[in-house]
Structures are given as structure tokens and as C-alpha cells.
C-alpha positions in Angstrom: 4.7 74.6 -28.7 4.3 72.8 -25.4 1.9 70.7 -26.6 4.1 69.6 -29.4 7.1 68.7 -27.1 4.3 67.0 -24.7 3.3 64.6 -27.7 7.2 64.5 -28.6 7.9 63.2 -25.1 5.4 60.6 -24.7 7.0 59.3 -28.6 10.0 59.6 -27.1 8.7 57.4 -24.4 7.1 54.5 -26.3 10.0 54.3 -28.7 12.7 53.9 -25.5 9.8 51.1 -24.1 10.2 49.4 -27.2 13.4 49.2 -27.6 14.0 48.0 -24.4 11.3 45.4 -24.9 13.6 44.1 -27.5 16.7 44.4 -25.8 15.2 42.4 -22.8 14.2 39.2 -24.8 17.6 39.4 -26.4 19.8 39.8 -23.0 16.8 37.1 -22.1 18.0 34.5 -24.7 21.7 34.9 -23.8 21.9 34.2 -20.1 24.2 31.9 -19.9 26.9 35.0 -20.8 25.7 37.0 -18.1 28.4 36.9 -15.6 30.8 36.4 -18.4 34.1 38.6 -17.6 36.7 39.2 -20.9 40.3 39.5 -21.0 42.2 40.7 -24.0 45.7 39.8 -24.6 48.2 42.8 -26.0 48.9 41.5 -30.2 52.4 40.5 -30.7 54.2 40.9 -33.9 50.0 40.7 -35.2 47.5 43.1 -35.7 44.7 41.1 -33.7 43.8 40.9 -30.1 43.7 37.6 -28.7 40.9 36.9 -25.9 39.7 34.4 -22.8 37.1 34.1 -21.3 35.9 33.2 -17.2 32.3 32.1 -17.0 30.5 32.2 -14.3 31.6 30.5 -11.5 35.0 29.6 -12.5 38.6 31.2 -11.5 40.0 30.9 -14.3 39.8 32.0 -17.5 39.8 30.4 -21.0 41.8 30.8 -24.0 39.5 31.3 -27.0 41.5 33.4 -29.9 40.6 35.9 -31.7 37.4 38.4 -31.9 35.6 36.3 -34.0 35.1 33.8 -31.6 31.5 33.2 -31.3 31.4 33.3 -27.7 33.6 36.3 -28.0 30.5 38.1 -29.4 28.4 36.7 -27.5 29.9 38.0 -24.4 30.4 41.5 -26.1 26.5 41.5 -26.8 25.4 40.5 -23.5 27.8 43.8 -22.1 25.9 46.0 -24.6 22.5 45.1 -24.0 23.1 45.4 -19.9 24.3 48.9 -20.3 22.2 49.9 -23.1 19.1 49.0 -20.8 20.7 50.7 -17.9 20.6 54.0 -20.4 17.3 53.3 -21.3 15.6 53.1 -17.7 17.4 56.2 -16.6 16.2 57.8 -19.4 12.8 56.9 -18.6 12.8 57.5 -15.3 13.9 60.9 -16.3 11.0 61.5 -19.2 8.0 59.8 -17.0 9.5 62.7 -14.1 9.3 65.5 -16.6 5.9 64.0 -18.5 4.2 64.0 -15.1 4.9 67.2 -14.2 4.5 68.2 -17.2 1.2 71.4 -17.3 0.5 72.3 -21.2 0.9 76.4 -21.1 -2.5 78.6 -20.6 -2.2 81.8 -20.4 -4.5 82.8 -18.1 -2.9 80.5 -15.4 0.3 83.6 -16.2 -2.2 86.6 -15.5 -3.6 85.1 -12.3 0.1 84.7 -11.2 0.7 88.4 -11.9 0.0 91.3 -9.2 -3.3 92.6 -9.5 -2.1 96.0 -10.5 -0.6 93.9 -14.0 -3.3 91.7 -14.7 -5.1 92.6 -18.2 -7.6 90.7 -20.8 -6.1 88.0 -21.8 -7.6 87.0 -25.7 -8.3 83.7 -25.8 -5.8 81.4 -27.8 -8.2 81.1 -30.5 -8.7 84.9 -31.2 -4.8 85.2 -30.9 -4.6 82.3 -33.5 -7.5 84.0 -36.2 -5.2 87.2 -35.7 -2.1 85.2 -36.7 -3.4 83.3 -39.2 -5.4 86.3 -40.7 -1.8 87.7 -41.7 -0.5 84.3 -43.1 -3.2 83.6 -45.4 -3.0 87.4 -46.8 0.8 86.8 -47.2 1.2 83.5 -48.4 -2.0 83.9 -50.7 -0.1 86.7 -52.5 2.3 84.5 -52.7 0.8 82.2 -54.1 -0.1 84.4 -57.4 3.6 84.5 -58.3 3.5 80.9 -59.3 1.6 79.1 -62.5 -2.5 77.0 -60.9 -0.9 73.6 -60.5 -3.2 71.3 -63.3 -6.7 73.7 -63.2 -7.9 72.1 -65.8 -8.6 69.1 -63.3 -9.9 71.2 -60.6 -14.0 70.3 -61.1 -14.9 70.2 -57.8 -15.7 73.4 -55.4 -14.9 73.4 -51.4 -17.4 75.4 -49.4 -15.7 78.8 -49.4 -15.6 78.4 -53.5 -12.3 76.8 -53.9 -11.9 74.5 -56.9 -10.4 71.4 -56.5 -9.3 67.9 -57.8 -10.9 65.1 -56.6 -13.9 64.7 -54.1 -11.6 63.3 -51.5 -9.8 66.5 -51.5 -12.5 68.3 -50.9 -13.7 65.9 -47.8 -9.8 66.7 -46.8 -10.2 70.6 -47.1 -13.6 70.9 -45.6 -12.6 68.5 -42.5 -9.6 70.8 -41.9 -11.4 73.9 -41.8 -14.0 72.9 -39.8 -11.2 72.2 -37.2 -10.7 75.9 -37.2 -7.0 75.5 -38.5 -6.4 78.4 -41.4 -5.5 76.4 -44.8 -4.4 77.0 -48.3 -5.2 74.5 -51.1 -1.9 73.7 -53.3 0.0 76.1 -52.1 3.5 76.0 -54.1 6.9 75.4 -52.4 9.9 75.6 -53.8 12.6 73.2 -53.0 15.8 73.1 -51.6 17.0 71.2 -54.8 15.7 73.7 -57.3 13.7 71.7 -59.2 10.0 72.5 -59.7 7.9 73.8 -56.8 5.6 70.9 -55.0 1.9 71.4 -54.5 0.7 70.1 -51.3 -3.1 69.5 -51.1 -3.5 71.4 -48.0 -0.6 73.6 -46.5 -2.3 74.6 -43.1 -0.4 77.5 -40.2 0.4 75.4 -36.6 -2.1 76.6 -34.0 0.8 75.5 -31.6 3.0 78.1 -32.1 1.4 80.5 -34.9 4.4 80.6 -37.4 5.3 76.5 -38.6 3.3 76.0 -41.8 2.4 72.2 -41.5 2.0 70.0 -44.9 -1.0 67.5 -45.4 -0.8 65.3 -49.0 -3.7 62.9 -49.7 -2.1 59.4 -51.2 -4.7 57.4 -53.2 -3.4 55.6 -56.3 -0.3 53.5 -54.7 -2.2 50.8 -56.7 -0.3 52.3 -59.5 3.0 51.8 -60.4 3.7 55.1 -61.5 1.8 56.9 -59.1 3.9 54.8 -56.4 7.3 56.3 -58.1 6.0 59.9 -58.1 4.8 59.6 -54.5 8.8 58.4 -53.3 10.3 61.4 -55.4 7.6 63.6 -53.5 9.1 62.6 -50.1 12.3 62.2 -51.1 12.2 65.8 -51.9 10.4 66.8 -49.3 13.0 65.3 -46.5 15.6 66.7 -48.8 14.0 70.1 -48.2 14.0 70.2 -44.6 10.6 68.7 -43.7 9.7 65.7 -41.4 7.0 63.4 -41.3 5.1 63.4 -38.2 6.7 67.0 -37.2 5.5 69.2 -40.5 4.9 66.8 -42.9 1.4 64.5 -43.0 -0.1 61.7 -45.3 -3.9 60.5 -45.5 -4.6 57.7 -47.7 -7.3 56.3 -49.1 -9.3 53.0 -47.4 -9.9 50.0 -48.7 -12.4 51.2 -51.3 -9.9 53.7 -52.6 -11.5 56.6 -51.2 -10.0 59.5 -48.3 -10.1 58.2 -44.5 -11.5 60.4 -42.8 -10.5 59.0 -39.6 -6.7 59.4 -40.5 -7.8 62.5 -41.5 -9.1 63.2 -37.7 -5.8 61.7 -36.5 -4.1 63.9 -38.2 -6.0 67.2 -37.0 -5.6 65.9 -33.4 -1.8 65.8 -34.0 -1.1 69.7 -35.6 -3.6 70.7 -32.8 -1.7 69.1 -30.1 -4.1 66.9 -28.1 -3.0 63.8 -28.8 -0.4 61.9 -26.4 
């Protein structure tokens, strides 16, 4: 879990440097409303404000009518992106704080901080995650006999551990996630939140990060097709619908230019559910 909010920081972090990125060549191509001040008349007998304006470097201000104005909005614009950048660099300031000081959690760092008398065998995190994920796979593979094979008369091809599968590219995606050490079922059904039929991820694999979030991986490789395309959207669609989020529980690898699996997303991808990339 720490690792996860680590790598949701440092997203947090580019996205803020972004958008101020943007918001600074904006403000940059409006200077001349910088030290533009409003003043908004009370409406009379109408419903619309009327405003003027004093630029910089005058003492007066200027009639210009009503919020439409263009330099009305201009004005209004520059205000927003000043303070909307002042938010943003606190916020920063705040995150880069909490990112540097920031120590991923180790357990044995917590035994040597514990009186000697208290101080056990601490498992490493691996054996605590084979325990774990020993008692997911037994569960959700019984599970998984309560619901019809999705398509077996298209499974042809045979992972390692004797799994039958789809399409060769599935079984580079299954044998790449298990060597990662990560426990994995292939097409494991879920139901959905809207009731229709269950989905049948290619690989539904248990977070190492905090032992209990199962963590989707689907393998896109026929967006050439129009129909294939369609199918894919309803998939997501009904995936969000159901609670999941891309990035967070929910991955897609698609195929290279030669239409086959990329293995590199593919290594991208392990790096993310285990937490070691920022």
C-alpha cells in the first residue's frame, strides 16, 4: 500500500507540473491584464451587472458594460490563472515535502525499532505474499467452477503450469506475469455491477501491495477491427461502471506494430501492480 500511494503521489505530482505548465503560457499570453483591477456596478431595474475596468497605471477606471465584454473576461481569466497557480505551487511544495520524506514500509525496519525482549522472525514479504495468495487462488479458483469456460473451444494453446489458452500472445502475457512471482488466474469471471453477463479478464492477478485488491490485466489486439473496437469500449465502459479504474485495478497491453503482445508494456505493467515504479 505505500508503494501505491508513493507512485500515486509522484502522478499527482507530474499532473499538478503540467497543468501549471499550461496555465503559465496562458497567464504568459495575457500580460497586459495583469494589474487589471474590476469593479462591478449593482443592476438596476436589469438582471446584469455592469463593469469598469482600471489598467495598470491609471486612477481611474473605465466603463465597459456588461460581462461579456471581451476584456471583461480577459481580466476574469488572468485572476483565475494567478490564483489557480498559487494553489498549484502550494500544493507542490506540500507533495515534494511529503515525497521526500517519504520511506516505502519494511518491516524489519519495525522489529529493530522494538525492545529486544519483542523482537521476533519477521517472514519476508514474499513468504507473507505466497501465504496470502495461496488462499486467494484456492478461493477464487472455486469460484471460478460456478460459472460456464468462457469460449474453450478456442483455448489451443497451453501455459507452463498446463493452462489452456487463446492466443500465443496470451500465453507470453500469462507466463511473463508469473514469472514476476505475482499469483494469477486466467479468465477468471466477474460479474458486473449492471447485471449483465460476467467479463472474462485474460489475467486477474492478487496485489502484492497490500495482499487483498485483485488487479485486472486485458490484452487489446484487433482495434484494427471495427467490431472488435465496439466490443473493447462496452468492455470498459462496464468495467468503470463496475467500480474499477484504469491505472489503479484495471490494465491494458496491446499489441505492437506487427499485431503481436508488447512485452515491454507488459513489463510496465508488472512494475506498476508491484509498486517500483515512480
Amino acid at each position: 500500500m505505500e508503494a501505491e500511494l508513493y507512485q500515486r503521489l509522484n502522478s499527482e505530482i507530474l499532473m499538478l507540473e503540467k497543468a501549471k505548465q499550461e496555465y503559465t503560457a496562458r497567464l504568459e499570453l495575457l500580460q497586459d491584464y495583469k494589474h487589471s483591477f474590476l469593479r462591478r456596478a449593482k443592476p438596476g431595474k436589469g438582471k446584469y451587472y455592469y463593469y469598469s475596468v482600471k489598467r495598470s497605471g491609471s486612477k481611474t477606471y473605465d466603463y465597459l458594460g456588461a460581462s461579456g465584454h471581451r476584456i471583461v473576461k480577459q481580466v476574469k481569466e488572468v485572476r483565475f490563472l494567478e490564483e489557480a497557480i498559487r494553489r498549484i505551487n502550494r500544493d507542490l511544495d506540500l507533495m515534494k515535502s511529503l515525497a521526500d520524506g517519504f520511506l516505502p514500509f519494511d518491516p524489519s525496519h519495525v522489529n529493530e525499532s522494538l525492545p529486544a525482549v519483542y523482537r521476533c522472525d519477521v517472514p519476508p514479504s514474499s513468504k507473507l505474499y505466497e501465504i496470502e495468495a495461496g488462499k486467494w487462488l484456492s478461493r477464487r479458483l472455486e469460484d471460478q467452477k460456478h460459472f460456464p469456460e468462457n469460449y474453450p473451444e478456442k483455448k489451443n494453446h497451453r501455459t507452463s503450469d498446463g493452462i489452456w489458452v487463446k492466443t500465443v500472445s496470451e500465453v507470453t502475457l500469462y507466463e511473463m506475469v508469473k514469472s514476476a512471482g505475482l499469483a494469477l488466474i486466467y479468465e477468471l469471471p466477474l460479474p458486473m455491477k449492471d447485471y449483465g453477463p460476467p467479463l472474462y479478464p485474460d489475467v486477474t492477478v492478487l496485489s502484492p501491495i497490500d495482499m487483498k485488491t485483485e488487479i485486472l490485466i486485458e490484452y487489446v489486439g484487433r482495434l484494427d477491427l471495427r467490431e472488435y473496437r465496439e466490443e473493447f469500449a462496452r468492455r470498459i465502459d462496464r468495467y468503470i461502471k463496475s467500480g474499477y479504474k484504469i491505472g489503479v485495478n484495471l490494465f491494458f497491453v496491446f499489441s505492437d506494430n506487427e499485431g503481436h503482445i508488447d512485452s515491454m508494456q507488459i513489463k510496465k505493467v508488472i512494475a506498476d501492480i508491484l509498486g517500483i515504479r515512480n
